[in-house]
N, C-alpha and C positions, 0 to 999 in steps of 0.2 A: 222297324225293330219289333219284336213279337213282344208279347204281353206275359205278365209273371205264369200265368195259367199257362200262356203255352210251352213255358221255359220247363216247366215242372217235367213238360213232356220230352224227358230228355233220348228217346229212341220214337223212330219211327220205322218197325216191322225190323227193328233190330239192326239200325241205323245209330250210331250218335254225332248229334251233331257239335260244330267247332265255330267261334269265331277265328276269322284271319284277319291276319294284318302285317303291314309289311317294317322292317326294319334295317337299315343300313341294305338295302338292295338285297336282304332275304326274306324271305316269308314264312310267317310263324302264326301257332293256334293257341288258345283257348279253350277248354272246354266250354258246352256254350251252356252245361247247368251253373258253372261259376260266375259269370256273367251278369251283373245286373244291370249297368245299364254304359251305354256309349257317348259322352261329350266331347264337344271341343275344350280345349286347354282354357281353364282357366285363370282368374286372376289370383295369385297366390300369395301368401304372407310367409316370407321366411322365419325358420326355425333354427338359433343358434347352436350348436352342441348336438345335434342331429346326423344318420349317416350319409356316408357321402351321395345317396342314389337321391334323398328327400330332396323332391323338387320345392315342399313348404306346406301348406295347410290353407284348402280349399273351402268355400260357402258351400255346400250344395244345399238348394232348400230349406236352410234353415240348421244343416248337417255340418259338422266341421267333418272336410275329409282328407285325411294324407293323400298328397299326391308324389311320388315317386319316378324318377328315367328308368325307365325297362333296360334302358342303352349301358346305363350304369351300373343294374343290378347286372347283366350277361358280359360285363366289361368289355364293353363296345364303346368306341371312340364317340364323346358328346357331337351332338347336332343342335344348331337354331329350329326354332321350332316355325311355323308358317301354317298357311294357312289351311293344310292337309293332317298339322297333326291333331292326335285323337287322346282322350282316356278313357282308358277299357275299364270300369270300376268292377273288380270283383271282390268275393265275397273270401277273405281271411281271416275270420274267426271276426274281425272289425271290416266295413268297408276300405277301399284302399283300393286308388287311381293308380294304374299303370300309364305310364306315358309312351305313346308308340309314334313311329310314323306317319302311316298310313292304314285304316282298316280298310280290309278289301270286301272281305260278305263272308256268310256264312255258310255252311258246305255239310252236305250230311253225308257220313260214308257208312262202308261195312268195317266193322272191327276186323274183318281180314286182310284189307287194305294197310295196317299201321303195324311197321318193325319196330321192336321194342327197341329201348335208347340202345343197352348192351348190346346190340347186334349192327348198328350204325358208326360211323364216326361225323363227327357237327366241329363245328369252331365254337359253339355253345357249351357250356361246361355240363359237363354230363349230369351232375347232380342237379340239376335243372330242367332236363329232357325227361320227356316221358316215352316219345318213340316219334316215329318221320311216318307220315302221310306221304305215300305213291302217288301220286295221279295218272291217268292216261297219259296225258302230253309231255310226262318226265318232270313237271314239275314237283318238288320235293318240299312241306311244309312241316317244318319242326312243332311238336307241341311241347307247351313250354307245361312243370308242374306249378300250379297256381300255388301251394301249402309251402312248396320250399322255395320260391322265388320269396316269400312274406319272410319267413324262418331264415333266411340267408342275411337280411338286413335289419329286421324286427322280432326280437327275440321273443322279447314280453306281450307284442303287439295281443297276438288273440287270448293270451291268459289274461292280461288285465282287463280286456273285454270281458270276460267272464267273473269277474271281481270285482268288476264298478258299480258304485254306490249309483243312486240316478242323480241325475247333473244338479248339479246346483248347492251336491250337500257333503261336497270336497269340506274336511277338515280345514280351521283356519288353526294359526301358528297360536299355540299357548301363549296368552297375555302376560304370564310366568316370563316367557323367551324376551319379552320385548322390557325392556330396562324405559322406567319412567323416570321423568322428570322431576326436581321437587318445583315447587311451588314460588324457586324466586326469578323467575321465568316469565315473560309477557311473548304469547306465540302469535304473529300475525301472519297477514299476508299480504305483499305487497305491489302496488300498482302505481302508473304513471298518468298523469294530465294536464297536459299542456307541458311535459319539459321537467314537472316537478314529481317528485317522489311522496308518497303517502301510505296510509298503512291501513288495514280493520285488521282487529281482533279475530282469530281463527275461530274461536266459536262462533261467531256470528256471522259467516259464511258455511252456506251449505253446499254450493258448489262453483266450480268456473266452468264455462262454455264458451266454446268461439260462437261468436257473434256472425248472425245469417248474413246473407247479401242485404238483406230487407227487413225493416220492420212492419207489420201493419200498422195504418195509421186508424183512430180510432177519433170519431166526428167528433166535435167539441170537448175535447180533451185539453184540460187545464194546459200550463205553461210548463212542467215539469216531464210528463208523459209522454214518452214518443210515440207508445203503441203497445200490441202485444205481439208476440212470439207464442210457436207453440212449442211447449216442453214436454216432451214426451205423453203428450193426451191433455196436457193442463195448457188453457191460456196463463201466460205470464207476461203480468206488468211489465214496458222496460223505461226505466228514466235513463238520463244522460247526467255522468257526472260532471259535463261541461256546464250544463244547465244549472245543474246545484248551485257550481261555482261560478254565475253569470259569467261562462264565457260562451264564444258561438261556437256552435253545435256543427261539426263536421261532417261528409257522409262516413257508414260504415266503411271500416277498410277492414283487411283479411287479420292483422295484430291483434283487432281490438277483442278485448274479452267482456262478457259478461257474468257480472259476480252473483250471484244469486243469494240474498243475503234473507233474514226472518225478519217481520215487523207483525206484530199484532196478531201472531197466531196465523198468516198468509207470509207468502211467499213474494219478494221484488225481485226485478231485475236491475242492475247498475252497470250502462257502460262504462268501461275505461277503455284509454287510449290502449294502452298494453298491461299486463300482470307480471308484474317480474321476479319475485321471490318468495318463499317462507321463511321469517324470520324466529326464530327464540333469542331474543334480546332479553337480557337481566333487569331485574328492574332498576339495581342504581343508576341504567344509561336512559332510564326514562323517568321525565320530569313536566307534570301537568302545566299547559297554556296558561299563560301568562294574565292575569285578567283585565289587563286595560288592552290586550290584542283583539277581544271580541269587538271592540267597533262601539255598533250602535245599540251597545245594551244588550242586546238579544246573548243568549246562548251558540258559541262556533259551534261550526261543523267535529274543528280538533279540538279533542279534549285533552291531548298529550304531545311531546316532539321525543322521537329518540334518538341519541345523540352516538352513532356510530365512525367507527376508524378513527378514533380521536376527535371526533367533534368535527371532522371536516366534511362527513355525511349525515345531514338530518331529516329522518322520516318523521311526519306529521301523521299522528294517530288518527282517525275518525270513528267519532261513534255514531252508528248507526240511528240512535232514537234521536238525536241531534241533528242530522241530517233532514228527517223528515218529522221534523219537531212541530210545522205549520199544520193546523186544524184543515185548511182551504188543502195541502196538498195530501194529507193524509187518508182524508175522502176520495179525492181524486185516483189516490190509489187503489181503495178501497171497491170503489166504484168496480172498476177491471178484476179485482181478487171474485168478487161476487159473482162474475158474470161463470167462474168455473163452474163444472158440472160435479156434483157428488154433494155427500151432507159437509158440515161442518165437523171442523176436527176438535175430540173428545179431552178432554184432562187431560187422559192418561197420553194419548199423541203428543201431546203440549207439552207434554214435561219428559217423553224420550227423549233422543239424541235425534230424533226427526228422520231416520235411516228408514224403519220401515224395513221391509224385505228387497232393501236395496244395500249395497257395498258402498265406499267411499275408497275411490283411489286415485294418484297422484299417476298422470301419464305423460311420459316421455320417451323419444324416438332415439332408435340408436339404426342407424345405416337402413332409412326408410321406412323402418317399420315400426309400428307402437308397441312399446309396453307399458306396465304399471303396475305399482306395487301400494299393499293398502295404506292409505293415508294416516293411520296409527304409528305406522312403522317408519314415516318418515319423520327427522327431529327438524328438518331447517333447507331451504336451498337458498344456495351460494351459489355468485360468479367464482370463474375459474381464474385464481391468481394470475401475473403475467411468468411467476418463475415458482417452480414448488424445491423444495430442498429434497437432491436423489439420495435414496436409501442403499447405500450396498450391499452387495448379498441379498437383497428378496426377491422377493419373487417377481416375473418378467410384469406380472399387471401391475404390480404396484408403480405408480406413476412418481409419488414424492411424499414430503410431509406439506403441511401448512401449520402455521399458527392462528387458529381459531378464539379470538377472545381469550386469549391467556391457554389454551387448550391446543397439543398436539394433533393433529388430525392430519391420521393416515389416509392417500389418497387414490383411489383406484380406478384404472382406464375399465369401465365397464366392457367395452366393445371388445379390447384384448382379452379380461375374465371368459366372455363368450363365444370365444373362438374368432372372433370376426375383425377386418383389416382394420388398424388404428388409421383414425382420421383427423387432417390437417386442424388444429386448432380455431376458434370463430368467437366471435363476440355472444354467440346462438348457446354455445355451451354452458352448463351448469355444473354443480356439484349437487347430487344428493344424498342429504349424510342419514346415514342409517347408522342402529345399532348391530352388531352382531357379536354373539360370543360375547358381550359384556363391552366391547371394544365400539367407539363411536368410530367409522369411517365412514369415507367419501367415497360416493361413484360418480365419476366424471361421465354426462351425458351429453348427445349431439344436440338434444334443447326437452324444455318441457312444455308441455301441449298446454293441460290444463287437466283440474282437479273434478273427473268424471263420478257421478253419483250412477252405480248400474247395481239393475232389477237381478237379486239372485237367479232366475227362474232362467238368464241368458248365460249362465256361469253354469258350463260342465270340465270337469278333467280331461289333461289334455293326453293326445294320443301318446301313450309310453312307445316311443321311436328312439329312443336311445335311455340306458341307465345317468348318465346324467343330466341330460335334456329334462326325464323326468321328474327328477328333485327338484330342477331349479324352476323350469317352467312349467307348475303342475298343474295350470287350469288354465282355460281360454274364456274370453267374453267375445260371443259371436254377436254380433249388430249389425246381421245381413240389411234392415232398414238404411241405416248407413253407411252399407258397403265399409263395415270397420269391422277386425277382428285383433283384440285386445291381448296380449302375449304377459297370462299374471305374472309374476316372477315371484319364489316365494324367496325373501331376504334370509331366513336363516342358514339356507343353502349354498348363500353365494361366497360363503369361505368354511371352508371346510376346517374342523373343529383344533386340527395341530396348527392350519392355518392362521387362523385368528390369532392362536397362545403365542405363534412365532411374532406376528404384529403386536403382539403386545409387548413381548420380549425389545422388539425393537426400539418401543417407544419409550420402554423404562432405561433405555440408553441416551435417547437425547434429552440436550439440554436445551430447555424452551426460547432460553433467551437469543440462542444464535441464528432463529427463523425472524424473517420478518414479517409482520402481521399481513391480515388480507387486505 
């Protein structure tokens, strides 16, 4: 492949030269100054509400790139791809991968060689053809226009290249839009071990992560300590909440999470077996431990039980300064927090919301792919009823109602919202209740990963490939390190403004009491 210098050189003695490549058993060109560069097909992340040629959204280098079927734009019948196909990345005001065939080489001719499109006929749609290459041997190679093959699918694609802010400093949703809570509210988040249900406090988790294959183990390390992890540059502490609770210590499995919780101005790590929900529970359903339950004098791990579904679900609160209440293990941790690299964090760190120039967002997959939306904006995740009550007349996504703690709550098939095929029902699936429009709904997801803390600096806006692709999904978090590329979703988007008033219209119709709770 020649070099950007030599591309510049787009004649030789009054030559221009083309990339070729072949498709559906014809052969077709490129200009080769449009040209930047040639890959194999990569791995792509689809994109809901996108048109129909987006093959999804590629890593290049650190680059998110739309990748596109050529087959699709020239409406040519799809092909499997193998191990001959290519992407031709050219240059459309945005980068932007063509999906082809096969390339074959590149070919310098005389511009007297090439019939303009008006003077030919193609099975290519003419608005697309720039003119046919003759050859000696009768072979005939269509060049295709690189500007209206982009403009044929991607309206906005190279204007809003030209109007983007630099990555990272995409607008967030007015604080105004998002309808808060009052204060008789206790918000957790909840996890599993051994069988039983427990709960922290959401302020005092900073994030979840799935849990590595491995922890390091770390030489004479107390009884508590398994090791450290690395998080993102930072060694972190991890204990075992089995350990807390002198039970024995499992190896990791792919479920388990680790909570990443504050202690003393540092950062721990906490296994759990799995992480199963965000709760806002009221406070009359929570009622502090019983004080002849601690045992032997000491101080419990719970300081609380909440008493959910009528009492026949009880989460056991934990507080974290409790947990690691012991002098011996709080050293121990301390120990590990020390060994990080950098100075010590200042007041004014201590007394942020500990975010930094990082996001906090809640991710979960819908038909293989991740999304996530900011963890402000989420009020609570729920399992998904076994029956919801169907609403008549609305709309095809709305799925049903539920009775939420005394509260209607409208429930919406996310996947269906995004154009994408409704999927079989699972124990895997959740509810995540967002606000919008003033209206508390549900979006029913294929499951939730965990509550990812990311660096603004990896957060750019994402490619406008379609007018409502780009409302709803207006920014990507690229994690080429982790071969992860995060699909934001911006919530006030995701019902459109008569939408929402009609959900609400609905709701001041029914009557609470004829749903059955969750």
């Amino acid at each position: 492949m020649t070099s950007e210098d030599d591309r510049d050189e787009e004649t030789d003695g009054g030559n221009a030269d083309y990339v070729t490549f072949d498709m559906a058993g014809e052969r077709y060109a490129f200009p080769m100054s449009q040209v930047q560069e040639i890959i194999r097909m990569p791995a792509v992340v689809k994109v809901p509400l996108g048109p129909p040629a987006l093959e999804g959204l590629a890593n290049l280098r650190g680059r998110v790139l739309p990748v596109v079927s050529l087959r699709e734009c020239c409406a040519m019948e799809t092909a499997e791809h193998d191990e001959t196909t290519r992407v031709i990345i050219v240059d459309g005001g945005v980068p932007l991968g063509f999906v082809v065939d096969r390339v074959a080489s590149v070919i310098s001719i005389d511009p007297a060689d090439m019939e303009p499109a008006d003077s030919v006929q193609s099975t290519v749609r003419s608005d697309v053809l720039v003119g046919v290459i003759k050859s000696k041997d009768g072979l005939m190679t269509s060049v295709l226009d690189v500007d209206r093959l982009v403009g044929s699918q991607f309206d906005g694609l190279a204007e809003a290249a030209a109007a983007r802010e630099p990555a990272g400093t995409a607008a967030r949703m007015p604080e105004s839009e998002v309808e808060t809570e009052s204060d008789d509210t206790l918000e957790l988040v909840s996890f599993a071990v051994q069988g039983q249900e427990y709960a922290l406090p959401i302020d005092q988790v900073q994030e979840i992560v799935q849990a590595p294959e491995s922890v390091s183990h770390v030489p004479n390390s107390g009884g508590r300590v398994l090791g450290v992890i690395d998080l993102r540059g930072r060694l972190l502490p991890v204990v075992s909440m089995r350990r807390v609770f002198g039970l024995p210590v499992t190896p990791l499995e792919p479920q388990n999470r680790i909570v990443v919780v504050s202690l003393d101005g540092g950062v721990v790590g906490v296994v759990m077996d799995t992480v199963r929900e965000v709760l806002r529970v009221p406070h009359q359903l929570v009622a502090p431990l019983p004080a002849f339950m601690a045992g032997d004098g000491r101080k419990s791990e719970v300081e609380s039980v909440c008493r959910l579904e009528d009492g026949k679900r009880l989460v056991s609160v934990l507080s974290v300064n409790r947990m690691f209440d012991s002098p011996e293990v709080r050293n121990e941790i301390a120990e590990h927090q020390d060994r990080e690299d950098g100075p010590p964090m200042t007041e004014e760190q201590r007394d942020d919301d500990g975010r930094g120039d990082e996001e906090l967002f809640v991710v979960f997959r819908l038909d293989a792919e991740e999304y996530a939306v900011d963890v402000d904006a989420v009020q609570e995740i729920i399992r998904v009823p076994e029956a919801l009550i169907r609403v008549p007349r609305s709309f095809e996504f709305v799925e049903g109602l539920v009775n939420l703690r005394g509260t209607v709550l409208p429930v919406v098939d996310l996947r269906t919202r995004l154009g994408l095929p409704r999927g079989e029902r699972d124990e895997r699936q959740r509810i995540v209740v967002l606000i919008i429009g003033g209206v508390r709904t549900g979006f029913i997801v294929d499951s939730v990963a965990e509550v990812a803390r990311v660096g603004r600096h990896v957060l750019e806006p994402a490619p406008q490939l379609s007018a409502e692709q780009a409302r709803i999904v207006s920014r990507v978090a690229n994690l080429p390190e982790q071969k992860r590329m995060l699909l934001l979703v911006q919530v006030g988007e995701l019902l459109a403004a008569e939408q929402a008033r009609d959900l609400e219209a609905v709701l001041d119709e029914v009557v609470a009491d004829v749903l059955e709770p969750v």
